[in-house]
PyMOL Python script that loads the backbone (N, CA, C, O; Angstrom):
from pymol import cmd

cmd.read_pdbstr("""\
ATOM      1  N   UNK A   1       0.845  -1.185   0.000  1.00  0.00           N
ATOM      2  CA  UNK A   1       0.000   0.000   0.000  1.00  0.00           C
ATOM      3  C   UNK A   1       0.889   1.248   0.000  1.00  0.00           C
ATOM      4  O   UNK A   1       1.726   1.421   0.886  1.00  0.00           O
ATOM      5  N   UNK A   2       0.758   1.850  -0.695  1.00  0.00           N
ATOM      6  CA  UNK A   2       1.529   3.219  -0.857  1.00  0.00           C
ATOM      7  C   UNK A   2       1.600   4.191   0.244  1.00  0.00           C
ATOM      8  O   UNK A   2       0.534   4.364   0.834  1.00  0.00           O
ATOM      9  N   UNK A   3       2.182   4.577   0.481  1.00  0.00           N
ATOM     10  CA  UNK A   3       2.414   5.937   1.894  1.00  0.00           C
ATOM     11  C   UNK A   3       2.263   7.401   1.146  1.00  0.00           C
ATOM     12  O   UNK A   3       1.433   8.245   1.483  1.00  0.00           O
ATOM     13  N   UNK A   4       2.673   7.465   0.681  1.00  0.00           N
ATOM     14  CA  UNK A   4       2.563   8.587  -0.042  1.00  0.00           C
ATOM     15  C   UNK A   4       1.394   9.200  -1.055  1.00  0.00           C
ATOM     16  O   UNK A   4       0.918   8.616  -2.028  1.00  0.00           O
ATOM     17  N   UNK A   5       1.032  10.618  -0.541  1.00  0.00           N
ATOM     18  CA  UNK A   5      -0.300  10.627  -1.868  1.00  0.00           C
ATOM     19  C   UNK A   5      -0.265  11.234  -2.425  1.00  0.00           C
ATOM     20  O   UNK A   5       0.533  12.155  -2.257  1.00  0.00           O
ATOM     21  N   UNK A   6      -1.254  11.183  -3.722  1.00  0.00           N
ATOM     22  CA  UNK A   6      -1.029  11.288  -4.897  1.00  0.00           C
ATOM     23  C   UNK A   6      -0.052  12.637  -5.219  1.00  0.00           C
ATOM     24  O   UNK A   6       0.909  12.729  -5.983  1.00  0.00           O
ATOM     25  N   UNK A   7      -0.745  13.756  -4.237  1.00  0.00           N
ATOM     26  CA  UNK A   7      -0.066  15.122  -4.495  1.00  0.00           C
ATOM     27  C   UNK A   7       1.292  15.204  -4.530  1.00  0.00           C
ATOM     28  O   UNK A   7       1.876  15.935  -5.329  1.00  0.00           O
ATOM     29  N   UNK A   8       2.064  14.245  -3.416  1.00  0.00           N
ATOM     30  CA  UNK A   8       3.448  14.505  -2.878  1.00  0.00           C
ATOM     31  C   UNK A   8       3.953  13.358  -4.206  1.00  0.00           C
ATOM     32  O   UNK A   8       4.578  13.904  -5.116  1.00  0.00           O
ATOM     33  N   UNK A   9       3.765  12.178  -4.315  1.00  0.00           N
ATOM     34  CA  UNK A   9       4.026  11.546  -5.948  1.00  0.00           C
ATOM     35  C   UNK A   9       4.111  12.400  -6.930  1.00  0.00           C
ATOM     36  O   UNK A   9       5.183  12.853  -7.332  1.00  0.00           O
ATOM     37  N   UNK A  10       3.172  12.644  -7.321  1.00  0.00           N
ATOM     38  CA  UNK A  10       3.034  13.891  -8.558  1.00  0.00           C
ATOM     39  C   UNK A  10       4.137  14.783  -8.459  1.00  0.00           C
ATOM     40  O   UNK A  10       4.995  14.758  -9.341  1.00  0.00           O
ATOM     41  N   UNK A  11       4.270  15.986  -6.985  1.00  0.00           N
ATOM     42  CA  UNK A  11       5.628  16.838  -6.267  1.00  0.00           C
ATOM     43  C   UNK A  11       6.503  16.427  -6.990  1.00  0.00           C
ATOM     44  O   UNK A  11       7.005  17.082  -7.903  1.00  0.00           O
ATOM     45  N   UNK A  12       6.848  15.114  -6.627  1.00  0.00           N
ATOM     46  CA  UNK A  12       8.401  14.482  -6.814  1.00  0.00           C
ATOM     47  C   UNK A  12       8.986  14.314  -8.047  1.00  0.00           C
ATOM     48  O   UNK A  12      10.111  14.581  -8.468  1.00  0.00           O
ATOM     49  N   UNK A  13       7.828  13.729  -8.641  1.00  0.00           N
ATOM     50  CA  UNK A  13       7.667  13.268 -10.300  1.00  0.00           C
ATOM     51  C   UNK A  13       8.102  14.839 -10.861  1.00  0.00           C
ATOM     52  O   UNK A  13       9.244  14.979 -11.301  1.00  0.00           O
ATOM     53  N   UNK A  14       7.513  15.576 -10.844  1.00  0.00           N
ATOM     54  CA  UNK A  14       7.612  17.171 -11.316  1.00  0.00           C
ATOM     55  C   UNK A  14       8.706  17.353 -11.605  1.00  0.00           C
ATOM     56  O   UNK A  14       9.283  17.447 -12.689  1.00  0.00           O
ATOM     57  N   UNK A  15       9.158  17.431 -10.132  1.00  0.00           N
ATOM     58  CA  UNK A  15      10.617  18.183  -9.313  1.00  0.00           C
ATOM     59  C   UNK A  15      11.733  17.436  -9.931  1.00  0.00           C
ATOM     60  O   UNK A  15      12.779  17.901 -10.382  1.00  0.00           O
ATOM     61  N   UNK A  16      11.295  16.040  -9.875  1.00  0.00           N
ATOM     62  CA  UNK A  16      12.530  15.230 -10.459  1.00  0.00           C
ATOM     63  C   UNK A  16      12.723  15.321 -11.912  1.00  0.00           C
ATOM     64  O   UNK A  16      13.849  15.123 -12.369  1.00  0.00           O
ATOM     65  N   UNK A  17      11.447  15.683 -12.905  1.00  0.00           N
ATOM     66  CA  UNK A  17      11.877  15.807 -14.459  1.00  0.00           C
ATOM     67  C   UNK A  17      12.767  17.496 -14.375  1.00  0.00           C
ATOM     68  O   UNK A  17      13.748  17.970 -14.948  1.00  0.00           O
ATOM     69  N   UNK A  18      12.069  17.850 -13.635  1.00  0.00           N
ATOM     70  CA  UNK A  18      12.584  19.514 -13.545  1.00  0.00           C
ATOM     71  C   UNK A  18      14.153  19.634 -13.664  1.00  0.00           C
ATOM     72  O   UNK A  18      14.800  20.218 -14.533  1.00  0.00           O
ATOM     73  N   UNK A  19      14.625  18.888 -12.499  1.00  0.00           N
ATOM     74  CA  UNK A  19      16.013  18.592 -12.082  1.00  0.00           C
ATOM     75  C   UNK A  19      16.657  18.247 -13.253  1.00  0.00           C
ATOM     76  O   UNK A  19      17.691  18.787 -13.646  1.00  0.00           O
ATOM     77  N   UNK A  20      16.169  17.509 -13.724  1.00  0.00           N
ATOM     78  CA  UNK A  20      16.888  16.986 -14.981  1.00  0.00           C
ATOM     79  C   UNK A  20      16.661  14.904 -14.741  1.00  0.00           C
ATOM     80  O   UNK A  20      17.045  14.307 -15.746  1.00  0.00           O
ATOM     81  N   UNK A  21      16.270  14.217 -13.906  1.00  0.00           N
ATOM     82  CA  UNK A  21      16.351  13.472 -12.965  1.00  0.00           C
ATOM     83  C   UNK A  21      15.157  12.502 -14.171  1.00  0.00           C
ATOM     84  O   UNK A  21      13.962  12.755 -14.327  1.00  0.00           O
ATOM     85  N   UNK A  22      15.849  11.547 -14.776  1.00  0.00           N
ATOM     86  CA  UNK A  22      14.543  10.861 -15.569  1.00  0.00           C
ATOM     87  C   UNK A  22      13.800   9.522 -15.027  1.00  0.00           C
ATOM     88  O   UNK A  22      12.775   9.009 -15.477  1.00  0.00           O
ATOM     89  N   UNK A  23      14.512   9.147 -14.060  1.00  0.00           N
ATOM     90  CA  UNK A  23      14.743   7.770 -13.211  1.00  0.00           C
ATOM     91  C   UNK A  23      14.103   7.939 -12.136  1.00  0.00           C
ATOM     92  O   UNK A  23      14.416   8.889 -11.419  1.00  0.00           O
ATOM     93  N   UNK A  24      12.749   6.811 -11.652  1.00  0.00           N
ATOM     94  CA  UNK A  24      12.646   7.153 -10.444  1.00  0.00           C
ATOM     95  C   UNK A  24      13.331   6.883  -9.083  1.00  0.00           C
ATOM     96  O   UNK A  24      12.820   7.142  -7.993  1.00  0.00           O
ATOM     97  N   UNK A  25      14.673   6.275  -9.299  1.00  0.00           N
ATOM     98  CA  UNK A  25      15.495   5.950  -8.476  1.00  0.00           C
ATOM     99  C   UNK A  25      16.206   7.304  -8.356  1.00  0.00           C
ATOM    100  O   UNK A  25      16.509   7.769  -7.257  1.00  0.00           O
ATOM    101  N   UNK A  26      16.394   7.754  -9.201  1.00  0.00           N
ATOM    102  CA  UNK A  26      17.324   9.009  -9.095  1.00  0.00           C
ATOM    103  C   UNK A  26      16.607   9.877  -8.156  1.00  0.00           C
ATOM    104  O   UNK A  26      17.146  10.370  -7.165  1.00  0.00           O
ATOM    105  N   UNK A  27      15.050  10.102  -8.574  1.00  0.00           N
ATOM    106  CA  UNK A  27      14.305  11.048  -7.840  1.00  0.00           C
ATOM    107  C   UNK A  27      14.266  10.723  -6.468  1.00  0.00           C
ATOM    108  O   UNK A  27      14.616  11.458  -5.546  1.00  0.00           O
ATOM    109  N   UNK A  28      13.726   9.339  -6.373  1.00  0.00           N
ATOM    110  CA  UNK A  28      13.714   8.819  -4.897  1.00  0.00           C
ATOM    111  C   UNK A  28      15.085   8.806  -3.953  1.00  0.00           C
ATOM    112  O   UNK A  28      15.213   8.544  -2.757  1.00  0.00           O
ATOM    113  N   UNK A  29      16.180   9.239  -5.088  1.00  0.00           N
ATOM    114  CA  UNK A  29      17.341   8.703  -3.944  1.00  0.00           C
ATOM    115  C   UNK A  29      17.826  10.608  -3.539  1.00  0.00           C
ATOM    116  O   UNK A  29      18.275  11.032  -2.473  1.00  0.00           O
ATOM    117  N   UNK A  30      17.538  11.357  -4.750  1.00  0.00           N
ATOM    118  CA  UNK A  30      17.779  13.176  -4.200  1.00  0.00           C
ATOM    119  C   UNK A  30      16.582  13.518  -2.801  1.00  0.00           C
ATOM    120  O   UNK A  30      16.907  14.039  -1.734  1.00  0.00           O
ATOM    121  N   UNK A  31      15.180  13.063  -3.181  1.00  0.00           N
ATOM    122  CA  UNK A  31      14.189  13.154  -2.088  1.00  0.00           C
ATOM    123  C   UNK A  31      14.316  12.510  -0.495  1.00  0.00           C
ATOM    124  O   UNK A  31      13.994  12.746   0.670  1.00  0.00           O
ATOM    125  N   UNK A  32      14.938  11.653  -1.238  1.00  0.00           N
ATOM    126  CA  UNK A  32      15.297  10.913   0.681  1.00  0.00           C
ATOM    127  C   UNK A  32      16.613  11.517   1.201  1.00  0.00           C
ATOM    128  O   UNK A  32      16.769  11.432   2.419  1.00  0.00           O
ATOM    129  N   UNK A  33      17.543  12.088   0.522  1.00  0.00           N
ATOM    130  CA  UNK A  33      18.548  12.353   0.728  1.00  0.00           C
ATOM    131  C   UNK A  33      18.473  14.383   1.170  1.00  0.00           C
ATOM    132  O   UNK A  33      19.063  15.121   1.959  1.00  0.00           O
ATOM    133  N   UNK A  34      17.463  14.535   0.181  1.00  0.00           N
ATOM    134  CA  UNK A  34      17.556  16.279   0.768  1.00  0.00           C
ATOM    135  C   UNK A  34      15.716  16.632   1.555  1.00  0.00           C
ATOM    136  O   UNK A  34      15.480  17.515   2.380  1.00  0.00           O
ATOM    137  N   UNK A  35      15.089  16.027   1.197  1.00  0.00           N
ATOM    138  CA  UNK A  35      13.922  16.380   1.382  1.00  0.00           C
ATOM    139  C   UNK A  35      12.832  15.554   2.724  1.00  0.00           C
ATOM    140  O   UNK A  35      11.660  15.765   3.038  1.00  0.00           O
ATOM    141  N   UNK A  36      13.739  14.699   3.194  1.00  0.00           N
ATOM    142  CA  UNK A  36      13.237  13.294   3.795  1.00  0.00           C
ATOM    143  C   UNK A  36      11.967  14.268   5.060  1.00  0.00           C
ATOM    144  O   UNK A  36      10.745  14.124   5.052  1.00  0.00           O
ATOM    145  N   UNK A  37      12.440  14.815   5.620  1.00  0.00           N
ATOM    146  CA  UNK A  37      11.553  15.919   6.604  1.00  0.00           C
ATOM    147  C   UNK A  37      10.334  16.229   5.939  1.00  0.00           C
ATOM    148  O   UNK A  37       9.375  16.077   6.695  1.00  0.00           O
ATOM    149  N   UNK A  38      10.046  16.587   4.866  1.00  0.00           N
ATOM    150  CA  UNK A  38       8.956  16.510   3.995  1.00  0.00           C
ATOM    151  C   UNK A  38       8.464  16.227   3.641  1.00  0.00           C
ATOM    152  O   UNK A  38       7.412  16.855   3.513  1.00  0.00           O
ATOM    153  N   UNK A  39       8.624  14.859   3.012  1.00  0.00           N
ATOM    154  CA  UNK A  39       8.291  13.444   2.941  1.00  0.00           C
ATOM    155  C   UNK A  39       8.417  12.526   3.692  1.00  0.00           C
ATOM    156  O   UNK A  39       9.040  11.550   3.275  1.00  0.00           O
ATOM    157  N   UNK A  40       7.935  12.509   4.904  1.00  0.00           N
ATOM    158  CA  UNK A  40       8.337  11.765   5.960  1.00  0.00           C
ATOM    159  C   UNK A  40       7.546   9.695   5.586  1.00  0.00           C
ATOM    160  O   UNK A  40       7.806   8.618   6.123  1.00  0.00           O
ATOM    161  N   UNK A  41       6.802  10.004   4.704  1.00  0.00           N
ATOM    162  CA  UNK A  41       6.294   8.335   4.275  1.00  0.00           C
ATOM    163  C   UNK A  41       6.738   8.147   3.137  1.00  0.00           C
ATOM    164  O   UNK A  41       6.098   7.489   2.316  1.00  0.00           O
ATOM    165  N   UNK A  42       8.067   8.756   2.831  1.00  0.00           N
ATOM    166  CA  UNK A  42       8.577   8.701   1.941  1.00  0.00           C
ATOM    167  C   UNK A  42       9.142   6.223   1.150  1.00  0.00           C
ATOM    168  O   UNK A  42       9.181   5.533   0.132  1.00  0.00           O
ATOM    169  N   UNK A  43       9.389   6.156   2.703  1.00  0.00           N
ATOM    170  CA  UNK A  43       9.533   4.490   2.668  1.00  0.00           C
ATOM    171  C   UNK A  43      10.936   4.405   1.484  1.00  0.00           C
ATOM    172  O   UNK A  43      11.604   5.275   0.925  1.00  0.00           O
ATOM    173  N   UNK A  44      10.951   2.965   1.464  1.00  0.00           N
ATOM    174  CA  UNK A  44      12.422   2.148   1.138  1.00  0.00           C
ATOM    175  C   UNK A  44      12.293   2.011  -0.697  1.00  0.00           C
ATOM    176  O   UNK A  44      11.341   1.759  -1.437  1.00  0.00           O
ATOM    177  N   UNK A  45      13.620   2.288  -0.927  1.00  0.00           N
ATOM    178  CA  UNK A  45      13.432   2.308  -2.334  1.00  0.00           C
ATOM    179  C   UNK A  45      14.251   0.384  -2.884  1.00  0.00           C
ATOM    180  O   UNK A  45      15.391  -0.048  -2.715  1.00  0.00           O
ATOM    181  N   UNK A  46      12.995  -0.280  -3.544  1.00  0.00           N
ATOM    182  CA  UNK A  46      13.563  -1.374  -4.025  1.00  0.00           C
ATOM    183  C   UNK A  46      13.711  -1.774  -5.539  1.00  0.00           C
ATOM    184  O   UNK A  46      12.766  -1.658  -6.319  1.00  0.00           O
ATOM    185  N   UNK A  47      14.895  -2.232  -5.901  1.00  0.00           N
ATOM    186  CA  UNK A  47      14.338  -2.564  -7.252  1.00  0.00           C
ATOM    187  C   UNK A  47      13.752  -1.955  -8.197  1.00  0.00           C
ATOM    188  O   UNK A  47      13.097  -2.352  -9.160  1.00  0.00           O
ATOM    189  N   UNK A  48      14.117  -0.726  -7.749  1.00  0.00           N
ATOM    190  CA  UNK A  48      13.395   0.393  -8.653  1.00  0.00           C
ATOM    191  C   UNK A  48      12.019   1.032  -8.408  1.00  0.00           C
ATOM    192  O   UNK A  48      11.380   1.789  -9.139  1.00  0.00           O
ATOM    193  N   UNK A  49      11.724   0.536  -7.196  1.00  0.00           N
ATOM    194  CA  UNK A  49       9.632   0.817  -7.131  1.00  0.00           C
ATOM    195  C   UNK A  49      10.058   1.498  -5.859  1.00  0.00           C
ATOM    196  O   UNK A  49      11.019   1.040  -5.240  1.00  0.00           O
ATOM    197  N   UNK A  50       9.475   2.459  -5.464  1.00  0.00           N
ATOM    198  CA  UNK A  50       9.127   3.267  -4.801  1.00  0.00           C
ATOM    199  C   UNK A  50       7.833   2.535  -3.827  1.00  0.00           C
ATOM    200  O   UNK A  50       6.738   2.088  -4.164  1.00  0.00           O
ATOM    201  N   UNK A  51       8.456   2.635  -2.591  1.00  0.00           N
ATOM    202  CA  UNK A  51       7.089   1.339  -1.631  1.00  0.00           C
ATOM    203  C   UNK A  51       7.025   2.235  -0.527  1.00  0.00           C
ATOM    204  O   UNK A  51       6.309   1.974   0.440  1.00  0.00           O
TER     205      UNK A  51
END
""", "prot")
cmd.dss("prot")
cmd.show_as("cartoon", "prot")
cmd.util.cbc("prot")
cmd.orient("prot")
């Protein structure tokens, strides 16, 4: 079940094409790394899926 909703997904998705960031590993790994306070259900990145 996803932690995150739709709005803060969408956020990231945005922010991360914005960045330049085409990967959602890339996005998920700048967001946990600068933003984690913000995304606090942000959760574990596996295999590429965002959980």
């Amino acid at each position: 079940m996803p932690k995150l909703s739709d709005a803060e997904a969408i956020t990231m998705e945005i922010m991360g094409e914005f960045m330049g960031k085409d990967h959602d590993e890339g996005i998920w790994r700048y967001f946990h790394n600068h933003w984690h306070d913000w995304f606090p259900n942000l959760g574990w990145l596996r295999h590429s899926v965002i959980f």
